[in-house]
N, C-alpha and C positions, 0 to 999 in steps of 0.2 A: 578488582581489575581497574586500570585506570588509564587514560588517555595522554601520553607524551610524544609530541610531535607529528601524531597520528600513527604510533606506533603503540600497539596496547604493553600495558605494563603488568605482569602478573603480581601480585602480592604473595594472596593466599593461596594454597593448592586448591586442584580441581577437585569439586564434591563439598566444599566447607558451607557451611550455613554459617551464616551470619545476621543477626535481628539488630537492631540499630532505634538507640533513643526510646516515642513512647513505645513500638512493637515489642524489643526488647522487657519495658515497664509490663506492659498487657500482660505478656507470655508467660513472664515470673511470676507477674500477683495469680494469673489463673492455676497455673501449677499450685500453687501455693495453696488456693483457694478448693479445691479438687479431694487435694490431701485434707485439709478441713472436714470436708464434708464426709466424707470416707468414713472418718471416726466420730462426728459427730452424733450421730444414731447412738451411738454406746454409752454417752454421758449421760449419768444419774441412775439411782436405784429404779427407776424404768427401764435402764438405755438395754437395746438388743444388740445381740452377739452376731461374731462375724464367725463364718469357716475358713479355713484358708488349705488351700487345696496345694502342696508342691512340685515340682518337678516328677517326685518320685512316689508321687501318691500320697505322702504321709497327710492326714488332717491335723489341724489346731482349730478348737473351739473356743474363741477369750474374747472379753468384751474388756481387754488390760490395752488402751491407746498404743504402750510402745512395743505389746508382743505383735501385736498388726501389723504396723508401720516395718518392726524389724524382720515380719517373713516375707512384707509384700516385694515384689520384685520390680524395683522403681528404675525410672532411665533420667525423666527429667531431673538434671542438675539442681536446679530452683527446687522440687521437689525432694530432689536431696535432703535441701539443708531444712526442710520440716520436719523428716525423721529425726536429723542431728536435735531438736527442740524435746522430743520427745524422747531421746536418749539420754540429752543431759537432764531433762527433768525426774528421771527414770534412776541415772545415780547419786544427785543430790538430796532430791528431795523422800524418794520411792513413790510417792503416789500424787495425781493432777497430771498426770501424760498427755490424757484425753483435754483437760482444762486448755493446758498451754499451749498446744497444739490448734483448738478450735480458737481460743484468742487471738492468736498469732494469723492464722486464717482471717478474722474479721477484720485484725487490723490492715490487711492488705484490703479488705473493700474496700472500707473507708478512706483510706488511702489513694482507692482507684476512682472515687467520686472528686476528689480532691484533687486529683491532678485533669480530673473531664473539666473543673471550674478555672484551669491554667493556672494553679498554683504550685509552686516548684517543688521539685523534691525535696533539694536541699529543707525547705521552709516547712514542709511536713516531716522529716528527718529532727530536725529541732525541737520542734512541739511534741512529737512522743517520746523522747529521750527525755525532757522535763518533766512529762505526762509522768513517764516512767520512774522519774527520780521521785517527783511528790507521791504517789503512788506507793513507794516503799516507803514514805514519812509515815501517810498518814496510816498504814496495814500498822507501824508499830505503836501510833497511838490507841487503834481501837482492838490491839492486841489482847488479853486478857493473862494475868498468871497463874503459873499452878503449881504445886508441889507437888515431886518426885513421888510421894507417900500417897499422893492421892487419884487411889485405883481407881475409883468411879469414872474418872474424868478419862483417863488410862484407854478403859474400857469402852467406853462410848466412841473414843476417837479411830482407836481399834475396828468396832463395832460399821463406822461409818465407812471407813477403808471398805470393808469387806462387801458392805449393804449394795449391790446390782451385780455380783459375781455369781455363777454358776450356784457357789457352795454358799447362798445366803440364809436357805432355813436352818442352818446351825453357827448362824453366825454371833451368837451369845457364848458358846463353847468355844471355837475357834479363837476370839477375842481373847479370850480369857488363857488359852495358850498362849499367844502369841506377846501378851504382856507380860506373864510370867517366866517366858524363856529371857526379855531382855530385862528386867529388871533381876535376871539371876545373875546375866553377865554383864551389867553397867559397874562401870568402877570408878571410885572417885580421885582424880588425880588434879593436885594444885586446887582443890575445894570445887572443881566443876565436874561432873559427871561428864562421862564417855562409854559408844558402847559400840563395841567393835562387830559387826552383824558377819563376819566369818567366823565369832566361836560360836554361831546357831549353826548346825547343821541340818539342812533339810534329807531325809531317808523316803523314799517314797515305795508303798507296796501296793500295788491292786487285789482287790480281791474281799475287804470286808468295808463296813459301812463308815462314812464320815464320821461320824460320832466317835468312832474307834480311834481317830488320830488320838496319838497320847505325846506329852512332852516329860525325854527320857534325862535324869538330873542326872547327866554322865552324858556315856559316847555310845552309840552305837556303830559295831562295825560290820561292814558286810562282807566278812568273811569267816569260816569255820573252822573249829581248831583243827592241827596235820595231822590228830592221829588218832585213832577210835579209842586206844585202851587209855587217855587222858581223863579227866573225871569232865566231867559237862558242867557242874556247877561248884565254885569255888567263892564259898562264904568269909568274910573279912579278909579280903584280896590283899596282895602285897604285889604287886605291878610293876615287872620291869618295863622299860622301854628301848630297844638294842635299835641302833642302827648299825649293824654291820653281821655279815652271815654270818651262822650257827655252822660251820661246817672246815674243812682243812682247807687251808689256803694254798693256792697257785702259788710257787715260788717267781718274783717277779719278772726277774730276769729269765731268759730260755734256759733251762735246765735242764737235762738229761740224767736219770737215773739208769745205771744199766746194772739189772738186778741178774745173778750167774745159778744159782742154787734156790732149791725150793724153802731153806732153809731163812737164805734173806727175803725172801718174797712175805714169808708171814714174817718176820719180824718187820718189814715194810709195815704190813697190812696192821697190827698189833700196835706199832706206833699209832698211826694215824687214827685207831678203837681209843688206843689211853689218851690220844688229845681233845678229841671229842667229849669223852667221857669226862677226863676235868677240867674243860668248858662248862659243862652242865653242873657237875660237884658246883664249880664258882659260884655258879648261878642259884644251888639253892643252899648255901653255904650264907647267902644275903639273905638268906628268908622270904623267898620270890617264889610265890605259889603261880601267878600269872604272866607270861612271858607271850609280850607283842613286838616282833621282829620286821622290820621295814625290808629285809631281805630275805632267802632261803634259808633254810633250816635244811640239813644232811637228814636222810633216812635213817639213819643211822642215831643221829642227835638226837632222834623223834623218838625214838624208842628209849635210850634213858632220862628225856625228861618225862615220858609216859609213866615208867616205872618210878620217879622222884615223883609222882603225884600233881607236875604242873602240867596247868592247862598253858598251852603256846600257840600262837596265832603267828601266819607269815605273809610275808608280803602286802602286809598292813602299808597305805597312801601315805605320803608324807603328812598331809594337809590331816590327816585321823589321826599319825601320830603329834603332831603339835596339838591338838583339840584333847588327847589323853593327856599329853601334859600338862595342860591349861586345868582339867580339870578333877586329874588324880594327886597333881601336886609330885607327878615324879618328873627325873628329869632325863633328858634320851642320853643315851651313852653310848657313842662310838667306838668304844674298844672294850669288849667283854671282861677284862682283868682290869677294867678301872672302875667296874660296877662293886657299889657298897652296899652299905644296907640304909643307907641317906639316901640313896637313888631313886630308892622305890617310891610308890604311888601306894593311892589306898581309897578302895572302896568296899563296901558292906558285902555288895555280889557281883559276881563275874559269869556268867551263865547263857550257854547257846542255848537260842532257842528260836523253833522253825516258824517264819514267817512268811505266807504266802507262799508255801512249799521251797522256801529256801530258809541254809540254817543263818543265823546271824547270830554275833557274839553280843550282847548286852553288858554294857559296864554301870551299873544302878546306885546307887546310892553313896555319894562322892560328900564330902563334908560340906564343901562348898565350891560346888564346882562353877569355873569362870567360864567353863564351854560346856553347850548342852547341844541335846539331839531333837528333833521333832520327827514324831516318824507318822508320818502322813497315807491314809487311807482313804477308799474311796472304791466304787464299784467298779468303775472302768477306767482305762488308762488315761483316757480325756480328763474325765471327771477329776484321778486323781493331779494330773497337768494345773486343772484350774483352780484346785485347792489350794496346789503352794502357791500358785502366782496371789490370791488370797492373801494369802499368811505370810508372803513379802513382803506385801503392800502392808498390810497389819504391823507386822515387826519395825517396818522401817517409819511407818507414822508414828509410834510408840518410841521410836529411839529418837525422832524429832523432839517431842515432846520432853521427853526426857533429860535430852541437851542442851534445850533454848529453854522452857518449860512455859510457853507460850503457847496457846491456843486462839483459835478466832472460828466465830459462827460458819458456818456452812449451808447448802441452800444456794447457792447465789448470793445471802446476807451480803457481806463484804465486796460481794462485784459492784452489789445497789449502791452499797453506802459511797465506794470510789467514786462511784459514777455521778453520786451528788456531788462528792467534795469536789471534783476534779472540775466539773460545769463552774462550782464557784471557782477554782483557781484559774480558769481561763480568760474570768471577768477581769480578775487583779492583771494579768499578763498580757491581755490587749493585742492587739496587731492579727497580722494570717496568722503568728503561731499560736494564737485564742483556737483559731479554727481547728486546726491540726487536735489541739489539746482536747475540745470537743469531740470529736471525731472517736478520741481514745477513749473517752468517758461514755460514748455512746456505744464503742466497740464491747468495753467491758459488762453491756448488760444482756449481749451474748449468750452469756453461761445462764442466768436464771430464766431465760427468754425458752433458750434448749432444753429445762430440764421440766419446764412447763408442756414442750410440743413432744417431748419421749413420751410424758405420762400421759396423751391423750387429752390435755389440757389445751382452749383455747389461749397460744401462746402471749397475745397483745394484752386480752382482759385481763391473764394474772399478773403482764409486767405492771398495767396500769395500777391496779389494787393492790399487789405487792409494794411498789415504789411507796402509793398513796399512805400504805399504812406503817411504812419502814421511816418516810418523815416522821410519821406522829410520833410512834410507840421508841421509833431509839434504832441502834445499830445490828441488833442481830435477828432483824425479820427479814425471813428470808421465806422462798416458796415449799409451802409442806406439801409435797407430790402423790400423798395419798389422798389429804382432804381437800386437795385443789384450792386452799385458804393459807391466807399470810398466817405465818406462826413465827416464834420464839424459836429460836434454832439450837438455841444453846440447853433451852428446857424441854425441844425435842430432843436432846442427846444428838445434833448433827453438830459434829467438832471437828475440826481440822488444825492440822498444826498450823500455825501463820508462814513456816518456813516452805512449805507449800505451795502456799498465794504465792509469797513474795520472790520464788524460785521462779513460777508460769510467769509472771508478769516481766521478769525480769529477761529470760528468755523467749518469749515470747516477740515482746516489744525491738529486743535485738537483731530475733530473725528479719522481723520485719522493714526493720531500720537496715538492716544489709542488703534484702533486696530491691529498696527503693531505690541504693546508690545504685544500685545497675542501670547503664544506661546502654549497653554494648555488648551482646552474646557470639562470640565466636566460636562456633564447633567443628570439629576435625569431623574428616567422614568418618564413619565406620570403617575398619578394618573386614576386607574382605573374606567371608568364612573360608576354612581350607577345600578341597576335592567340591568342586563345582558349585556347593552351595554360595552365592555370592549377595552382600546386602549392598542394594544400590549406594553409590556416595549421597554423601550428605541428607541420612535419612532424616524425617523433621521430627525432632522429640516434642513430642504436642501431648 
C-alpha cells in the first residue's frame, strides 16, 4: 500500500505477505537450511533413518535423501526448490541426494555470514559459480579410470551405494545383482556403452528372506495363465507377443443383426466358434507354444489354445510387453494374421510359478536377454520398500560407471581435496569473490565433517587429522567411519562415480546461487477452505 495525495493506493490484495531485501535473503537461506538439516542425520554408512507418517496412515522407513524430501509435505517456496536438488540429483545421477542437498544447505550459511560482513549478493553469486565451475575441472582431474570388464571395482561401487541402508548385511549379494542386471542390458552403440535402467525391472514380494532376492535373465510377469487345462511349464518356448484381442470383433460401425429362426442363430454362433478357432490354428500353425496378449482372450479362445497345448497370458502391461520383446528377441504383432513364425521369441522355460502365494509367469532363460527382471524379497513390506530403493541406487551408480567409466574416492576424500584446491584458487582470483570462493571450499568439508558426527566421532578432530593426512598421503584419504582414522578410500573399497560429485555440486551450488538473487518474496494469501473451515490470509510460511 502506498501513499498518493494522502489517498492510500492499494497494490497488492489484502492478506499478501511480502518479505523484502535482507528478510527476504534470511527467510530463504533458513528454509533452505531447515531442509538441510532434516536429512542430514542419514548421510554415511552411520546416518539414521527417518519414518514418515502420511495423511492416511501409510509408513516409509528410508534413510534415501529424496524418498524423504519427496513424502514430506513442504509449504515454504524456498524449501521447494531443495527438494527440486534432490530430485534432479535422484534422476541424473541415482545416488548423492542426501550429499547435494546438505551442501546446498551449507552453502546458504556461508552465504548468510557473508552477507552479515555486507557483502553483496551479486558478489557471492559470482564466486560460487567459479567455485563451481573449477570444482568440476578439478573432480575431472582427480577422477580415476575404469574398464567396463572390471567387476571388482563394479562391485565395490555398487557395494558403497548400498552400505547405511536398511538392507546392508547383504550388501555383498545385493551388489553383485545389481551389476549383473546392468551389465546384461548395457549395449554398445557408436563404440560408447549405454544402459537404459527401464529394461531392469524391479518385481517385489514379501514374505521370504533378503538373500532370496534373485535376478531373473528374462521377464517376469505378474500375471497367471487364463486357463487351468494349459500346461504350467513350457520348455524351449516359442513366444508370441499379440497386441490385439484373441476374441470376435465388434463390427465398427452400429450394426444390427436381426437373427428370424433358430436355425441362423447357430449358424451365427458357429461362425463366430470357426473364427476363433482359426485365430488359434494361425497361432500354433507359427509354432507358438507361449502366447502373451496385451488384451483379452475370449473364453472360448482359451479353451482351444488349452487344447493346442499353449500356455496364454492376458492382459499383460504394455511396459512387460516391450521388456519381452527386448528380451525374447520377438516382435509384438498387432494383427493376428500377420503373426509368422519370424515373430516369435525364445526362451529355454516359460513356467508359473507361486510366489508369495500369488502365481506369476517366469520367462528363464533367454539367449541374451537386453531386459531382465530382479524380483526382490524381503520379510516385511518396509523392508522389502528399502531393498529396492538399495538396488536403485546400486543399478544406477553401476550404469554411471559404466558410461563415464570414471570413479573418484569416497569418504568425503574429494570434498577434502576440493576444499584444498579451491582455498588455493581463491589466492590466484583475489578480490570479495576470494571470499565467496572460500566460503565454497569451506562449505564443501561439510560432508566429511557429517559423516564423522553420524558415527559418533568427535566431528572437528577427524576433519583436523583427516585434512592433515589427506595433504600428506595424496587425494583419496578420506574419513574411515568405523576406525574413526584417515584411510585410503579407494583401498577401502569406498568408490563413487565422479558423476555423482560432479552432479551434487553442480546442483547444489545453483540452488544456492538462485536463492541468493532473491531479494523480494511476495505471497498470495491462502485460499480460503470451503464449509466454514477458513485459513487466515496471509498465512506466514516460516
Amino acid at each position: 500500500m502506498a501513499q498518493l495525495a494522502g489517498q492510500p493506493v492499494v497494490i497488492l490484495p489484502e492478506g499478501t505477505q511480502r518479505y523484502v531485501g535482507r528478510d527476504a535473503q534470511r527467510l530463504n537461506i533458513l528454509a533452505g537450511r531447515i531442509i538441510a538439516e532434516t536429512v542430514r542425520t542419514t548421510l554415511g554408512p552411520k546416518g539414521m533413518d527417518k519414518m514418515l507418517v502420511d495423511s492416511l496412515g501409510d509408513i516409509i522407513i528410508t534413510n534415501d535423501g529424496a524418498t524423504i524430501l519427496d513424502e514430506m509435505d513442504i509449504q515454504h517456496p524456498a524449501a521447494k526448490m531443495m527438494v527440486e536438488v534432490a530430485k534432479t540429483q535422484d534422476k541424473e545421477a541415482g545416488d548423492g541426494t542426501t550429499t547435494a542437498v546438505v551442501i546446498a544447505g551449507e552453502l546458504l550459511k556461508k552465504a548468510e555470514e557473508l552477507l552479515d560482513q555486507n557483502i553483496h549478493p551479486s558478489i557471492i553469486v559470482k564466486g560460487y559459480t567459479m567455485a563451481a565451475e573449477k570444482a568440476q575441472e578439478i573432480l575431472d582431474g582427480i577422477a580415476r579410470d575404469v574398464e567396463v570388464d572390471d567387476e571388482e571395482t563394479l562391485l565395490k561401487a555398487a557395494m558403497t551405494a548400498i552400505t547405511g541402508k536398511s538392507a546392508e548385511e547383504e550388501k555383498g549379494y545385493l551388489a553383485k545383482v545389481a551389476v549383473e542386471a546392468v551389465k546384461q542390458v548395457a549395449e554398445k552403440i557408436d563404440g560408447k556403452w549405454h544402459v537404459d535402467i527401464d529394461n531392469i525391472k524391479f518385481e517385489k514380494k514379501e514374505g521370504a528372506s533378503v538373500r532370496e532376492t534373485q535376478l531373473i535373465k528374462g521377464v517376469l510377469v505378474d500375471k497367471e495363465r487364463v486357463h487351468p487345462g494349459m500346461p504350467k511349464r513350457v520348455e524351449n518356448a516359442k513366444i508370441a507377443l499379440i497386441n490385439e484381442a484373441i476374441e470376435v470383433k465388434e463390427t465398427e460401425t452400429d450394426a444390427e443383426i436381426r437373427i428370424t429362426s433358430p436355425e441362423q442363430l447357430q449358424a451365427f454362433l458357429e461362425q463366430e466358434e470357426k473364427m476363433l478357432r482359426e485365430m488359434v490354428e494361425h497361432i500354433a500353425a507359427t509354432g507358438a507354444n507361449v502366447v502373451f496378449c496385451q488384451k483379452g482372450i475370449d473364453d472360448l479362445a482359451q479353451h482351444y489354445l488349452a487344447k493346442a497345448g499353449i500356455l496364454a497370458v492376458r492382459r499383460v502391461k504394455k511396459s512387460d510387453m516391450e521388456k519381452l520383446a527386448k528380451a525374447t528377441g520377438a516382435k509384438i504383432v498387432m494383427n493376428i494374421r500377420d503373426l509368422t513364425s519370424e515373430d516369435l521369441g525364445e526362451a529355454e522355460v516359460v513356467e508359473e510359478r507361486k510366489v508369495a502365494g500369488e502365481n506369476m509367469v517366469f520367462v528363464e532363460g533367454c539367449k541374451n536377454p537386453k531386459a531382465v527382471t530382479i524380483l526382490i524379497r524381503g520379510g516385511t513390506e518396509h523392508v522389502v520398500d528399502e531393498v529396492e530403493r538399495a538396488l536403485e541406487d546400486a543399478v544406477k551408480v553401476t550404469k554411471d560407471i559404466v558410461e563415464d567409466g570414471k570413479i573418484i574416492a569416497g569418504g568425503g576424500a574429494s570434498e577434502i581435496e576440493l576444499s584444498i584446491r579451491l582455498d588455493e584458487y581463491a589466492k590466484e582470483v583475489g578480490g570479495k569473490e576470494a571470499l565467496a570462493i572460500e566460503a565454497f571450499a569451506e562449505a564443501l568439508k561439510t560432508i566429511p565433517r557429517t559423516l564423522a558426527e553420524n558415527s559418533g566421532l568427535d566431528p572437528i578432530e577427524t576433519l583436523v587429522k583427516v585434512t592433515a593426512a589427506h595433504k600428506e598421503k595424496g587425494a583419496g584419504i578420506g574419513v574411515d567411519v568405523f576406525e574413526g582414522e584417515p584411510a585410503d578410500m579407494i583401498e577401502r573399497g569406498v568408490i563413487e562415480p565422479v558423476r555423482v560429485k560432479k552432479q551434487a555440486i553442480k546442483s547444489a551450488s545453483e540452488a544456492a546461487v538462485m536463492l541468493l538473487r532473491i531479494d523480494d518474496v511476495i505471497a498470495a494469501s491462502k485460499l480460503e477452505k470451503e464449509k466454514g473451515g477458513e485459513t487466515p490470509g496471509g498465512e506466514e510460511f516460516e
